[in-house]
C-alpha positions, -999 to 999 in steps of 0.1 A, spaced: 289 -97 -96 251 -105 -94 254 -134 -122 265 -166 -123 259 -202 -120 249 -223 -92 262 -259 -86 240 -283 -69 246 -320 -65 216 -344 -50 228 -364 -24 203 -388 -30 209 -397 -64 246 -381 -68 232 -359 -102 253 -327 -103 228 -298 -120 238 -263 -127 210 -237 -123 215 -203 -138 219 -172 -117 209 -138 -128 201 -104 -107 214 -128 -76 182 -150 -80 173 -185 -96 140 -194 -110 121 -221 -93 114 -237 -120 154 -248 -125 148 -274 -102 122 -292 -119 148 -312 -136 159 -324 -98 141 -354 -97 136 -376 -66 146 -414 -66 123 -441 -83 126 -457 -51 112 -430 -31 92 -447 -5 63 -418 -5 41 -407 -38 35 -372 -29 76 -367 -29 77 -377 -64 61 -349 -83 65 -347 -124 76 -309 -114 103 -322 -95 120 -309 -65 93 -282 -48 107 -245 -32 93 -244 2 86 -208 14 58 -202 38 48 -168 37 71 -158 3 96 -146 25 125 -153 4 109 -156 -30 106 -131 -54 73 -133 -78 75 -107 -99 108 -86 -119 96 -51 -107 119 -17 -122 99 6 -98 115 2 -63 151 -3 -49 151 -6 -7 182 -13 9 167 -23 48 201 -24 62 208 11 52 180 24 52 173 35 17 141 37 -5 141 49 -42 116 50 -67 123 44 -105 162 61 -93 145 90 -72 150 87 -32 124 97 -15 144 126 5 141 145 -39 105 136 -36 94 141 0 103 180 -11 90 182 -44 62 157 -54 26 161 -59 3 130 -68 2 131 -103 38 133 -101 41 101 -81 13 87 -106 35 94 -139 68 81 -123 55 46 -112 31 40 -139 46 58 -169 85 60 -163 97 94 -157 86 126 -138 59 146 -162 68 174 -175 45 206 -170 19 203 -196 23 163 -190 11 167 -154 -18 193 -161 -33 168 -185 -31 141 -156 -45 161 -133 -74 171 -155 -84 138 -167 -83 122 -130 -106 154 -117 -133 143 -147 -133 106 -142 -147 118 -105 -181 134 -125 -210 119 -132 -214 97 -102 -237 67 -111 -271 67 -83 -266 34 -76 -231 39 -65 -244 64 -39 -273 45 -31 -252 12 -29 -233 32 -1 -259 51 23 -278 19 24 -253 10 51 -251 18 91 -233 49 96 -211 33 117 -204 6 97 -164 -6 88 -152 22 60 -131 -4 36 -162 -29 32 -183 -2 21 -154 11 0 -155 -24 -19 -193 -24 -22 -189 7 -36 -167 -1 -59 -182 -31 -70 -216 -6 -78 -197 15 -99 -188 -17 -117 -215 -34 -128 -229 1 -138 -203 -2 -167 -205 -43 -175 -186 -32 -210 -155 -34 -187 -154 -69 -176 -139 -91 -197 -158 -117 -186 -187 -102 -197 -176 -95 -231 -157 -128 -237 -126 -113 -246 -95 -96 -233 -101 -58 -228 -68 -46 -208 -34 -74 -215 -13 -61 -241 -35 -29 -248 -17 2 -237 -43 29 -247 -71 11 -231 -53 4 -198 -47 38 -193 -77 50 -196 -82 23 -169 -63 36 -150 -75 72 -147 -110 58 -145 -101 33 -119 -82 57 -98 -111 87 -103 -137 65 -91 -123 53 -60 -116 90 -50 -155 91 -53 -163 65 -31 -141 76 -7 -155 107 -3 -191 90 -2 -182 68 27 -164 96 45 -193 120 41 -220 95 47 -204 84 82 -204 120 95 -238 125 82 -231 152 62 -239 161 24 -214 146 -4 -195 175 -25 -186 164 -63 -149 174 -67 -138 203 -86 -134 196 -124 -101 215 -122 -88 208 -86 -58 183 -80 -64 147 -68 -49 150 -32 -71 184 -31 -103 172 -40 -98 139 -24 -98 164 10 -129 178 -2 -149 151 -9 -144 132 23 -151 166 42 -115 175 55 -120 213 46 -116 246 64 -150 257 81 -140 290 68 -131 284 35 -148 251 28 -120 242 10 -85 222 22 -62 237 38 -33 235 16 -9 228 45 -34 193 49 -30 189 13 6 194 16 12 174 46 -10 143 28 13 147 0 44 143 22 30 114 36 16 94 8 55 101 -5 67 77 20 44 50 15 38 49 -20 58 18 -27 74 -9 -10 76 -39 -36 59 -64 -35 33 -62 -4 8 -87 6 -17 -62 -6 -2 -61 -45 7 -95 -46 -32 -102 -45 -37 -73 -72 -14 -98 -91 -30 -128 -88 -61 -114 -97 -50 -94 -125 -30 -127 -137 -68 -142 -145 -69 -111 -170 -99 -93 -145 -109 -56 -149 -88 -30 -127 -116 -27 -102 -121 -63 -88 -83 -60 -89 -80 -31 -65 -109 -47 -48 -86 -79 -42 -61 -56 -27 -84 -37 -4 -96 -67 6 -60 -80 13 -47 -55 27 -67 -39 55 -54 -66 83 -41 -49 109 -7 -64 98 -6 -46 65 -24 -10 60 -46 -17 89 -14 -10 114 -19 25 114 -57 24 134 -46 -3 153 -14 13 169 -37 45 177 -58 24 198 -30 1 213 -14 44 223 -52 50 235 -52 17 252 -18 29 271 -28 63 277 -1 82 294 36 79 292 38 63 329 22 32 314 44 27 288 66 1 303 43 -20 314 31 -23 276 68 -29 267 70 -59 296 39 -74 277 53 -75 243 87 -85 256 67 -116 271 52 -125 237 16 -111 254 12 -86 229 25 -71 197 37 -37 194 26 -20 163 44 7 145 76 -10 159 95 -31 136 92 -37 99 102 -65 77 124 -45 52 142 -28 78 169 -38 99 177 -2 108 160 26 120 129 35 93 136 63 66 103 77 62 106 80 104 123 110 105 104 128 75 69 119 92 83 140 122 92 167 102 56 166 87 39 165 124 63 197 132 50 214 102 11 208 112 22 220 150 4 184 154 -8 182 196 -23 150 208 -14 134 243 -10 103 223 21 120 206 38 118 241 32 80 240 46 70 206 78 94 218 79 75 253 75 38 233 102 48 210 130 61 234 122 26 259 122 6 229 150 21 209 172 12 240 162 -22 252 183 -45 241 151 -72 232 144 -49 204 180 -37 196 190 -79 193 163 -84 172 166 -49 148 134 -37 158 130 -2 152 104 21 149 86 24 116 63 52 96 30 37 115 43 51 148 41 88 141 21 84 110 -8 81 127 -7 117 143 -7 132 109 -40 118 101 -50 129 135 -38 169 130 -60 167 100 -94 160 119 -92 127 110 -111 103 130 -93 67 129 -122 50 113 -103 72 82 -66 59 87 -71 32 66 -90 49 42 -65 78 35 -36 56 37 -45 33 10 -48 57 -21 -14 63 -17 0 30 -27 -26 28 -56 -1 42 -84 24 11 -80 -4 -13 -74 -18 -3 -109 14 -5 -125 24 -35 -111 -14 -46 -124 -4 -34 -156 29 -51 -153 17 -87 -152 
């Protein structure tokens, strides 16, 4: 039973309060009506709003009732909206992912050509400025910063958008016109991806294909083709696929808790995503994937594994793509990114690395006492890498995937 009551009584003043339980949590505000005593020798402990929640970090406090995402870190299982990801690791495309986290349900055939139509036009028509906004930077400047400039060019091409430019509410409460948000929002960042990608390697931009998929002309834009086709391979596109299925939602990240608090001042969808780019490329959040390449590259060779694991084991260093905080067992999506990198007949000497830092780790009994495991960012990387990725695009591939819940979770607040 997940409901019920819970019976506190104040030492300090003897008052007995029942706060209501439901879905095995308690809203913070119950304890408003916990009052500290008029004697109370300090001020500050005497708020009107009554006995404060502590919780540095939110790591026990739940900010938003979400329907998308069930995780169960001590078994190890993920499900979106009732599907586990083993049903759609096999048989999901984007637009699939897209309909079931911001719409409800799996789209039916004619449901998910529509989708993938009206996401392939919202990349046309790119506005000058946007691609003028982007080349003005270094080649080898940071990808995400120019990703936000870019965004914020497509922006203020479109000022009917902002609601604080119009003086109204454009988005809260109005289905039709945050869907079409949506698709626009989604569309356009494809685009600048593609601009960044293509302006780092110095090569020529390609406009996606009015009638290709997302995933597909997301490849193509950033330059990830065949040099004999010019077009992706659909293995990459597959193998994208598979892993953007694994990391399309975990609740309530640090990442979409920002896209919440800006969306909660009732701000277009952009400077919402922009929010959560800007959030979320520490190296502690989407940013883990570069940085454990270059902690492998750092190591080098299998040999010097162990000497990395005495550093961490000493509080020197930290060991990313080990450990996750919903996880007290062995990652799920491990296992499926392995599969993936068998599938692309992935070879780095990196690879022999992660393998070598997983078997130490995996038996040590630091990590086992403390439930560390190995988690998607390990092997993740590689995938990137058998797809001529250079890491400077980790981050960059990474994040689209997540964008469908972030939006619905935008949508949501």
């Amino acid at each position: 039973m997940s409901d019920g009551v819970l019976h506190v009584q104040d030492s300090r003043t003897a008052k007995r309060y029942e706060i209501p339980i439901h879905h095995n949590s308690i809203r913070a505000t119950s304890f408003k009506d916990i009052k500290a005593p008029v004697l109370c020798s300090h001020a500050a402990d005497k708020p009107q709003g009554g006995l404060r929640i502590y919780d540095p970090g939110l790591q026990n406090t739940a900010v938003v009732e979400s329907e998308i995402t069930y995780i169960d870190g001590t078994k190890g299982i993920v499900q979106y909206r009732g599907h586990r990801i083993e049903e759609l690791f096999q048989t999901s495309e984007y637009e699939d992912l897209l309909h079931l986290f911001v719409w409800g349900n799996l789209p039916s055939s004619e449901e998910k050509a529509n989708l993938r139509q009206n996401l392939a036009v919202a990349t046309q028509n790119v506005p000058p400025s946007v691609i003028e906004t982007i080349r003005s930077f270094p080649r080898d400047a940071a990808p995400v910063p120019m990703i936000i400039a870019g965004l914020s060019a497509y922006l203020v091409t479109d000022p009917t958008s902002i609601p604080s430019v119009m003086g109204r509410n454009l988005y809260h409460g109005i289905p039709k016109a945050v869907d079409s948000a949506i698709i626009r929002t989604l569309g356009l960042y494809s685009v600048v991806i593609g601009l960044v990608a293509s302006h780092r390697a110095g090569k020529p931009f390609r406009s996606a294909d009015p009638r290709g998929g997302f995933l597909e002309n997301l490849l193509l834009m950033m330059g990830l083709v065949d040099p004999h086709t010019g077009r992706p391979d659909p293995k990459h596109v597959a193998a994208v696929q598979h892993t953007w299925v694994l990391s399309a939602e975990h609740g309530s990240t640090n990442s979409t808790s920002a896209m919440l608090l800006t969306a909660s001042t009732l701000a277009d969808p952009i400077s919402c995503l922009i929010g959560a780019l800007a959030s979320g490329y520490g190296p502690l959040h989407f940013g883990a994937t570069e940085v454990a390449y270059k902690v492998m590259a750092q190591v080098g060779h299998p040999d010097n594994v162990p000497q990395l694991i005495d550093r961490v084991k000493a509080g020197e260093e930290r060991l990313f793509g080990y450990g996750h905080r919903m996880y007290k067992t062995v990652d799920p999506r491990v296992d499926f990114a392995k599969e993936v990198l068998e599938e692309l007949k992935a070879e780095n000497p990196l690879l022999a690395v992660a393998v070598e830092i997983d078997r130490i780790a995996s038996t040590d009994e630091y990590f086992i006492s403390r439930h560390l495991n190995a988690n998607a960012d390990l092997y993740g990387v590689f995938i990137y890498i058998a797809l001529y990725a250079t890491p400077f695009k980790f981050a960059i591939i990474l994040s689209p995937s997540r964008h469908p819940r972030r939006v619905k979770h935008n949508t949501s607040t």
